[in-house]
C-alpha positions in Angstrom: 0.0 0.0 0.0 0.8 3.5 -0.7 0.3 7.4 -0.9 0.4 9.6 -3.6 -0.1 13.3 -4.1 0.6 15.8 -7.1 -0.2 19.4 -7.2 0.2 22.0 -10.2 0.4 25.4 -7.9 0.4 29.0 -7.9 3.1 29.0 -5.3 6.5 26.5 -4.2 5.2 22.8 -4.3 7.7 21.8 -1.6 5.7 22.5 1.4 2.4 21.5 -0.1 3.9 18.0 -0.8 5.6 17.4 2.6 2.6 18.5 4.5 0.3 15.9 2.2 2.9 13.6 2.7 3.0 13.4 6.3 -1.0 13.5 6.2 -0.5 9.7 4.0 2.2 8.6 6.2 -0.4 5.6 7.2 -0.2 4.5 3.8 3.2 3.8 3.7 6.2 3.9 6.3 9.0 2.6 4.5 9.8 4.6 1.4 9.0 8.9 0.8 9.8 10.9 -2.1 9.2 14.1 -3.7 9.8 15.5 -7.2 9.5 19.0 -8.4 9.5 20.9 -11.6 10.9 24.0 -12.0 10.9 25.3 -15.4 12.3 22.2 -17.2 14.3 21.2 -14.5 13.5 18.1 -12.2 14.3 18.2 -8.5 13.9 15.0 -6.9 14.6 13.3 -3.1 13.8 10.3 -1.8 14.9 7.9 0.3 13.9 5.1 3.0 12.2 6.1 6.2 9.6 8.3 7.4 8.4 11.2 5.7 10.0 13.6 8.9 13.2 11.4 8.7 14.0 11.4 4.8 13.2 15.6 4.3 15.5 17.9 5.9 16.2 21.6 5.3 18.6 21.5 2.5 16.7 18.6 0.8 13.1 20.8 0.8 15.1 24.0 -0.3 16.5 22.0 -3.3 12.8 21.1 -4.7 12.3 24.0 -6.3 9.2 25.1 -8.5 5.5 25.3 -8.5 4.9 21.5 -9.7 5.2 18.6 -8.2 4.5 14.6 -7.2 5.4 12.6 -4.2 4.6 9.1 -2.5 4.8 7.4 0.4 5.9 3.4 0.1 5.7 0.1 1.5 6.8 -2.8 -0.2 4.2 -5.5 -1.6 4.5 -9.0 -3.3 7.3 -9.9 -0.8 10.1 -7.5 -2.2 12.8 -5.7 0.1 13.1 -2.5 1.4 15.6 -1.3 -1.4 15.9 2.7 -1.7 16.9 2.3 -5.1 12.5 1.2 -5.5 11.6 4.4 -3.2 9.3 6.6 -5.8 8.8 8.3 -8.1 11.0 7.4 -10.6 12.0 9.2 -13.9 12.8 8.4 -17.1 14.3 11.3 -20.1 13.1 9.4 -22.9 10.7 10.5 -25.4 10.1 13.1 -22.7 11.1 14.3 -19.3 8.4 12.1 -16.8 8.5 11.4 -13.2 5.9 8.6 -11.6 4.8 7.3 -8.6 2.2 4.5 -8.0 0.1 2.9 -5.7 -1.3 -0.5 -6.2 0.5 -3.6 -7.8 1.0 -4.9 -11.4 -0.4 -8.4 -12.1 2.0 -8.7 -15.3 4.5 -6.9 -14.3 7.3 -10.4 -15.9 5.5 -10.5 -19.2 5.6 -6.6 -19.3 9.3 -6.5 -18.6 10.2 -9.1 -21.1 8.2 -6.8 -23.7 9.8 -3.5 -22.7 13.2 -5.5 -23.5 12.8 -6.9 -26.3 10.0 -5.1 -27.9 9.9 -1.0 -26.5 14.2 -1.5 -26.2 13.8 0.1 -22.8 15.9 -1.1 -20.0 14.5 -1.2 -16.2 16.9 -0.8 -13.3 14.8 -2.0 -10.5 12.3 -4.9 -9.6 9.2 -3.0 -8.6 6.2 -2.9 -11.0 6.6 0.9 -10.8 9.4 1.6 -12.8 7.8 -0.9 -15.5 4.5 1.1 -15.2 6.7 4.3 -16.2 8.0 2.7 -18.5 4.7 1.7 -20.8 3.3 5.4 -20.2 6.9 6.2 -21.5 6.6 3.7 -24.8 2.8 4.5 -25.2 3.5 9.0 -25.1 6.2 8.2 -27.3 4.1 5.9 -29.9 0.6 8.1 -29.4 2.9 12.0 -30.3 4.6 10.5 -33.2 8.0 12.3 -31.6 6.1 15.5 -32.2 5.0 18.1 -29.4 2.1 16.6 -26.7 -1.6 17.4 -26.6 -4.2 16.3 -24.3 -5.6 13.8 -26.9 -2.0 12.0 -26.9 -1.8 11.9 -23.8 -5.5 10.1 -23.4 -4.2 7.9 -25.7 -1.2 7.1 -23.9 -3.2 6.0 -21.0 -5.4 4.2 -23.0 -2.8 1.8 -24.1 -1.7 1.4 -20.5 -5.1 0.3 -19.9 -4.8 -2.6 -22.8 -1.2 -3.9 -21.6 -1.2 -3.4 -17.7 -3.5 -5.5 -15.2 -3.7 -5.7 -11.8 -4.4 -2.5 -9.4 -3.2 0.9 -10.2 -3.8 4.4 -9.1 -1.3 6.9 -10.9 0.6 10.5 -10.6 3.1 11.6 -12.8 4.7 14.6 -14.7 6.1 15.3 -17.5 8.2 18.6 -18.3 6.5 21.0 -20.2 3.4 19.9 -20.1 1.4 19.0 -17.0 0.5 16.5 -14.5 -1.4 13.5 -15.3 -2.8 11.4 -12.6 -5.1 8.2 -13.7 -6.8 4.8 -12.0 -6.6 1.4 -13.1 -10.0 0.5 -15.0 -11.3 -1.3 -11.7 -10.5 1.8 -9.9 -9.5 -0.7 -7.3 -6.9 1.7 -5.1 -8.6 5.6 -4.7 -7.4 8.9 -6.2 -9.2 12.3 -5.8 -9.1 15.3 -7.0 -9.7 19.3 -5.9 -8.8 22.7 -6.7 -7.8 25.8 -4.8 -9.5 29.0 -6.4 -6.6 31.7 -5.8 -6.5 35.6 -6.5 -3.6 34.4 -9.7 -5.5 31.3 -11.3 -6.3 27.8 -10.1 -4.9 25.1 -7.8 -5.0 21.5 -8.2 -4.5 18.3 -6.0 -4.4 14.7 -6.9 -4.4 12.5 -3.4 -4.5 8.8 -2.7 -7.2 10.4 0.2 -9.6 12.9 0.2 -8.0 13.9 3.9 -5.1 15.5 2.1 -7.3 17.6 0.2 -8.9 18.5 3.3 -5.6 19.4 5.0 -4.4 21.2 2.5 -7.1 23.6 2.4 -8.2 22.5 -1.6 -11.9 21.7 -2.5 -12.9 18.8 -3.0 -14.2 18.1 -6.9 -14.4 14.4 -7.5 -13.1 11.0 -7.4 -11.2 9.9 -10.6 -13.0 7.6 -11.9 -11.9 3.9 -13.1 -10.2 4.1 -16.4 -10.3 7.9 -16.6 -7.6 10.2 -17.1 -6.7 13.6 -16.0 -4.8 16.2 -17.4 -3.9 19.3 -15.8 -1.9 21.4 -17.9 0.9 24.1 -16.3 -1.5 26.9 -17.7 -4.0 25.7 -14.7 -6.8 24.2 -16.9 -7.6 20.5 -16.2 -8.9 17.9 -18.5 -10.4 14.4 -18.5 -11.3 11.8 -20.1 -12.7 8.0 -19.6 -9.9 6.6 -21.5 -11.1 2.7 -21.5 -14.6 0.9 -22.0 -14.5 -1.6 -19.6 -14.0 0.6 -17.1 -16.4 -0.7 -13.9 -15.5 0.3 -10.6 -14.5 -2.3 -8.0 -13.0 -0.7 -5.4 -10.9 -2.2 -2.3 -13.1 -3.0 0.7 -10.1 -3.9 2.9 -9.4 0.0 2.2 -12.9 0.8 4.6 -11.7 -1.5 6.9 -7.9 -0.6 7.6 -6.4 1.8 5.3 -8.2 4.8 5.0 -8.0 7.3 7.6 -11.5 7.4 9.2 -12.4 10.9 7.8 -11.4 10.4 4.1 -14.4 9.7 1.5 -13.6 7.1 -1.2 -15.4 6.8 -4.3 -18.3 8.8 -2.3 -18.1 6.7 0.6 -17.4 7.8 4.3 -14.7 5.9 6.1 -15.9 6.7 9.2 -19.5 6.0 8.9 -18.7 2.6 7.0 -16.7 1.4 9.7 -19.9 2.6 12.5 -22.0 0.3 10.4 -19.7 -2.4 10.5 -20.3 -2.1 14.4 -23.7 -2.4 14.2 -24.2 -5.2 11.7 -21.6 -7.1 14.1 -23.9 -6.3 17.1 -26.5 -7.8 15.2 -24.3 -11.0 14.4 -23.3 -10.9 18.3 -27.3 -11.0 19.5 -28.1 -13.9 17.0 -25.3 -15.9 17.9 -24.0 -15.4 21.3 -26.8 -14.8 23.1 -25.7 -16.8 26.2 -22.6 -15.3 26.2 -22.1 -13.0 29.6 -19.9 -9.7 28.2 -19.4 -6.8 30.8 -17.8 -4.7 28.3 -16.3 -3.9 24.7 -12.6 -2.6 24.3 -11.1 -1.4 21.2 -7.7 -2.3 19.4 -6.5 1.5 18.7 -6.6 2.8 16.4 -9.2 1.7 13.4 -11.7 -0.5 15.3 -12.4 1.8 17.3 -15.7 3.6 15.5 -16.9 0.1 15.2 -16.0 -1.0 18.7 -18.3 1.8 19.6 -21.3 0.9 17.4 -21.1 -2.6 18.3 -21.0 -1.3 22.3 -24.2 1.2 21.5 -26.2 -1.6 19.9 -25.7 -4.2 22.6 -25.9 -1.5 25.6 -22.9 -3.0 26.8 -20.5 -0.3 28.5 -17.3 0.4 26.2 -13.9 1.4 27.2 -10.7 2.3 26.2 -8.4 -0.5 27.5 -5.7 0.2 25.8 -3.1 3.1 25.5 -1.2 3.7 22.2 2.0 4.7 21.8 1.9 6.6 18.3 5.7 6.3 17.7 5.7 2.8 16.6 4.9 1.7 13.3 1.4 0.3 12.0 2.1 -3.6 13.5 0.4 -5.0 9.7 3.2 -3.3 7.3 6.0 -3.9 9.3 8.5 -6.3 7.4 9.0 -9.4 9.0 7.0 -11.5 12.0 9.4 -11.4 14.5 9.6 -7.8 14.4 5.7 -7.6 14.0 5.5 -9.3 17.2 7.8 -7.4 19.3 6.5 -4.4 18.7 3.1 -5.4 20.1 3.6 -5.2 23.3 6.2 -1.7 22.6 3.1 -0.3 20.7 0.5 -1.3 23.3 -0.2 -0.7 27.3 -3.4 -2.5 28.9 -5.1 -0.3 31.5 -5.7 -2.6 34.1 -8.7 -1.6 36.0 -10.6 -1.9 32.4 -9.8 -5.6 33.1 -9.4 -7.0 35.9 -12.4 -9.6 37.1 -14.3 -8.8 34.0 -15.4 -10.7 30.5 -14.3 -8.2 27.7 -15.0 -8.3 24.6 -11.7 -6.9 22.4 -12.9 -5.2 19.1 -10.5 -5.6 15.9 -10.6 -4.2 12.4 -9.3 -7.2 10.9 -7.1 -10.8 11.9 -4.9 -11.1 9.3 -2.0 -13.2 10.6 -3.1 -13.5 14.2 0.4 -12.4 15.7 -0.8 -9.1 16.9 -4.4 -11.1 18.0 -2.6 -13.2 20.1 -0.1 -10.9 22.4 -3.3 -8.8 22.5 -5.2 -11.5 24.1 -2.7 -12.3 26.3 -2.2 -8.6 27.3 -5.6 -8.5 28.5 -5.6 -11.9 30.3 -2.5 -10.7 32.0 -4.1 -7.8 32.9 -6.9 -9.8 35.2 -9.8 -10.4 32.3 -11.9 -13.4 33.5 -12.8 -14.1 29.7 -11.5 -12.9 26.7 -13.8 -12.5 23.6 -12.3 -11.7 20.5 -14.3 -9.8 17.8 -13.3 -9.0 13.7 -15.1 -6.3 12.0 -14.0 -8.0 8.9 -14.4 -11.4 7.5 -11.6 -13.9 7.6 -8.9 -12.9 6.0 -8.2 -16.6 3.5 -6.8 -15.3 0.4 -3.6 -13.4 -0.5 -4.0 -10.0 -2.0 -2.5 -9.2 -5.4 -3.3 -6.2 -5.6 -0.5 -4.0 -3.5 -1.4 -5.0 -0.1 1.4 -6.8 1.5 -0.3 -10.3 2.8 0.6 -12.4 -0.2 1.1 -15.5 1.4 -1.7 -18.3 2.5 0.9 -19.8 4.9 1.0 -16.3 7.1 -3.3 -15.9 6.9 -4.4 -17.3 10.0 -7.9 -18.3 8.6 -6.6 -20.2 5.2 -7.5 -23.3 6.3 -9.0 -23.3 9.8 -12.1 -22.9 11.5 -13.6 -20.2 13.6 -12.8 -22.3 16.5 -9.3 -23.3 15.8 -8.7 -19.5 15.1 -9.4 -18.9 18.8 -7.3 -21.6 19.8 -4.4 -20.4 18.0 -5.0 -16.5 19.3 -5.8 -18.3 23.3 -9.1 -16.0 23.0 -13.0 -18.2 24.9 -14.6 -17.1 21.6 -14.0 -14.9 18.0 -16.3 -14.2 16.3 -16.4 -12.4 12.6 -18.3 -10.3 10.4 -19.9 -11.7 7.4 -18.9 -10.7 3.9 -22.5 -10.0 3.1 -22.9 -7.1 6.0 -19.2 -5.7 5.2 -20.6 -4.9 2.1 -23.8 -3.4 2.7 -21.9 -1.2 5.1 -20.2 0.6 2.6 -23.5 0.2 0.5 -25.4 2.0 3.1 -22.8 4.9 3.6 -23.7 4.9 -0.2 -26.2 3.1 -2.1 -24.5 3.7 -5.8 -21.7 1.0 -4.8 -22.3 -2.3 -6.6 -19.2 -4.0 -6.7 -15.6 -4.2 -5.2 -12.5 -6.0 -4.9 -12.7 -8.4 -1.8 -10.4 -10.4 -2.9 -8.6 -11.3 0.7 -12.1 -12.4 1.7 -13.7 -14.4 -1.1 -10.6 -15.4 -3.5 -12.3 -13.5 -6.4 -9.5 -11.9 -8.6 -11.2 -9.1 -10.3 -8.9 -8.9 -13.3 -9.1 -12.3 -14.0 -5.7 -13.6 -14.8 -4.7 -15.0 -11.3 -4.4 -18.6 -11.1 -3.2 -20.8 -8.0 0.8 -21.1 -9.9 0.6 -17.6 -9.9 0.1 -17.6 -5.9 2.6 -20.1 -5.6 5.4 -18.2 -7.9 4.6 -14.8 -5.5 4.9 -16.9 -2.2 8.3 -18.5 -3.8 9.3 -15.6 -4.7 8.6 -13.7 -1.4 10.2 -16.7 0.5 13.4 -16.6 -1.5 12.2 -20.2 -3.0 12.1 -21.8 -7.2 8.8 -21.4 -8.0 6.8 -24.2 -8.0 3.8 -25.6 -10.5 0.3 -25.4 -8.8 -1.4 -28.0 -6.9 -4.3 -29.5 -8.3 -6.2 -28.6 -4.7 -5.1 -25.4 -4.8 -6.4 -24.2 -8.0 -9.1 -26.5 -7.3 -9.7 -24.2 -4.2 -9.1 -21.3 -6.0 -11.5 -21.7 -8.6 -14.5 -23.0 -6.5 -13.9 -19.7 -4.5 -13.9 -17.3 -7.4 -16.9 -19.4 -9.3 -18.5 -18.9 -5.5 -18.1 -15.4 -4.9 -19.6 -14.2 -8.4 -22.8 -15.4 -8.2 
């Protein structure tokens, strides 16, 4: 998962970036870059870290101009934390372009082996995003005809991204002497919005991953880009767009409602924050059907993204609710940090059980999600340690039983606590009296209710339906491989059984 920005301004870009920047520093901890344009001049910075650690004085001084993109990373698919993949990347060739990316290319191998040998363009890197650059690259240079760009070239450009590239995609990038063109993947699976600033000297415009950035920022919201479409906005301050695919459908990421988003972004019309108090209630309504002898004296949260529907859920049930836990907000998100050891370490560094909220009572702890059950488990035992009597353990999302493709980093089925077990063998392995999950169905008509124009998305994790349609159980097992420094292997005749049954399943 990451963040990106890009802003076409009436005044230095530096400041505007690095403030969005640290507004998407949820999205991505690992990776921050900025890239400005001044004149026909590209300034660019980046580096591993935090977006406070990577920027310093001379760095922001040295991004000069009124133009700009930047992006906030974590790694996905299994790869390292290599700086030489921190974004945006450039390229000089047909024209001067800088790109960032959120999301994850579900070709990216074929693609390379056609840049090569087809496009003769050479990638240094092994992230998806440099090969993404690379066919915008190819596509400008074969839609202008080496002549000057227009808006209508540059449609078409994205167009044939559209026709080669699958998988998820939300896009920023810049070229020199001409604008900034941001665009979504046809699925519209990872967000993008954008707003303008009306100033005394022309108009300002903003393309975020969140519509939080626009808010902080002080720009209007205008819209969501739309899957498939493309916008333009030139340096002369007038913005164009165009739906540059017909098969464009929108399908966008649930798991985005109930982790990523900051709770007072709106995505694709949809409020974060009210999605994830209807969550609550449709889990209070699971709750009364199915544990109705089941003795709770109160509801705690897991901080921070549960907690709306830890609330909900507490409201519904009139069961009392409390804070139980204190956060300490200088350790990273516990679900992007690389590697399980360090995940679990910093459990117990990133959380502190209040004690009186525990002791000699049944509680009822309230998650977004259980994704490998690491964090589940210490959590548990916190509160046990703590004097709980029982322990009750609660997901406002479904089980978690399928990788994710498409630029989260939970690829492999071995690390999903909830590929192949049952509900009650999940609260064996997290030492909880009883768990309990949403259903699939109700996630859904939660972000349906916050708004009832939502038909479709990609809940892949949940249901093993691959949107785009090209990923086959090999495929799983070449990622896994891949992410475990392993030959990849040829499918099992289970697993794509498995696979199939599940994606046949979920689309009816």
């Amino acid at each position: 998962m990451c963040g990106i920005l890009g802003v076409v301004s009436q005044t230095p870009a530096n400041q505007l970036l690095y403030d969005g920047l640290q507004v998407l520093q949820h999205r991505g901890q690992d990776a921050a870059g900025i890239a400005t344009l001044d004149g026909r001049t590209f300034h660019l910075h980046k580096g591993n870290g935090m977006v406070r650690d990577v920027f310093r004085t001379r760095n922001m001084r040295a991004l000069a101009g009124n133009a700009g993109i930047a992006h906030v990373r974590y790694p996905t698919a299994g790869s390292a934390v290599d700086h030489n993949e921190a974004q945006p990347f450039y390229v000089n060739s047909p024209f001067g372009i800088v790109l960032g990316h959120n999301g994850n290319l579900t070709n990216t191998e074929e693609l390379q082996k056609q840049l090569f040998a087809d496009d003769l363009r050479h990638v240094n890197t092994n992230s998806d995003s440099e090969v993404l650059l690379n066919v915008f690259a190819h596509e400008l240079q074969a839609k202008s005809k080496g002549m000057r760009l227009d808006a209508a070239a540059i449609f078409s450009a994205v167009s044939g991204v559209h026709q080669r590239c699958r998988g998820a995609y939300a896009v920023v990038a810049m070229i020199a002497g001409y604008g900034l063109v941001a665009f979504r993947d046809i699925y519209g699976i990872r967000p993008l919005v954008v707003g303008v600033n009306e100033t005394a000297t022309g108009d300002e415009y903003l393309v975020a991953s969140e519509s939080v950035a626009l808010d902080t920022l002080g720009f209007k919201f205008l819209r969501d880009i739309a899957p498939g479409e493309a916008v333009f906005i030139d340096f002369d301050g007038k913005m164009h767009s165009k739906l540059c695919s017909d098969k464009a459908k929108l399908n966008s990421c649930i798991f985005e409602y109930v982790y990523f988003a900051r709770p007072d972004s709106v995505i694709d019309g949809v409020s974060v924050y009210e999605t994830r108090l209807y969550m609550g209630e449709f889990l209070g309504e699971k709750l009364k059907r199915e544990w109705k002898d089941v003795k709770i004296d109160v509801v705690i949260p897991i901080p921070d993204s549960s907690r709306p529907s830890a609330l909900q859920l507490a409201n519904h049930l009139n069961i009392s609710f409390r804070e139980g836990f204190v956060k300490n907000r200088y350790i990273g998100r516990t679900f992007i940090m690389p590697g399980q050891a360090m995940r679990k370490k910093s459990v117990r560094q990133k959380l502190n059980a209040i004690g009186v909220e525990f002791k000699g009572k049944n509680v009822l702890l309230v998650d977004d999600s259980i994704v490998r059950g690491t964090t589940s488990r210490e959590i548990v035992q916190m509160a046990r340690d703590a004097g709980a009597l029982k322990v009750y353990f609660a997901s406002a999302a479904p089980p978690v039983r399928y990788p994710n493709v498409y630029g989260i980093d939970m690829p492999s089925r071995t690390e999903l606590i909830a590929t192949g077990r049952s509900d009650e063998e999940i609260c064996f392995e997290i030492g909880a009296d009883g768990v309990i999950y949403q259903d699939l169905a109700d996630l859904k008509a939660s972000v349906r209710k916050a708004n009832p124009n939502i038909v479709d998305f990609d809940a892949s994790c949940f249901d093993g339906k691959y949107i785009t349609g090209d990923i086959t159980a090999e495929y799983l097992d070449n990622v896994e491989a891949r992410r475990n420094g392993e030959k990849a292997g040829k499918a099992s005749d289970d697993d794509q059984m498995e696979l199939n049954l599940a994606m046949s399943a979920s689309s009816m």
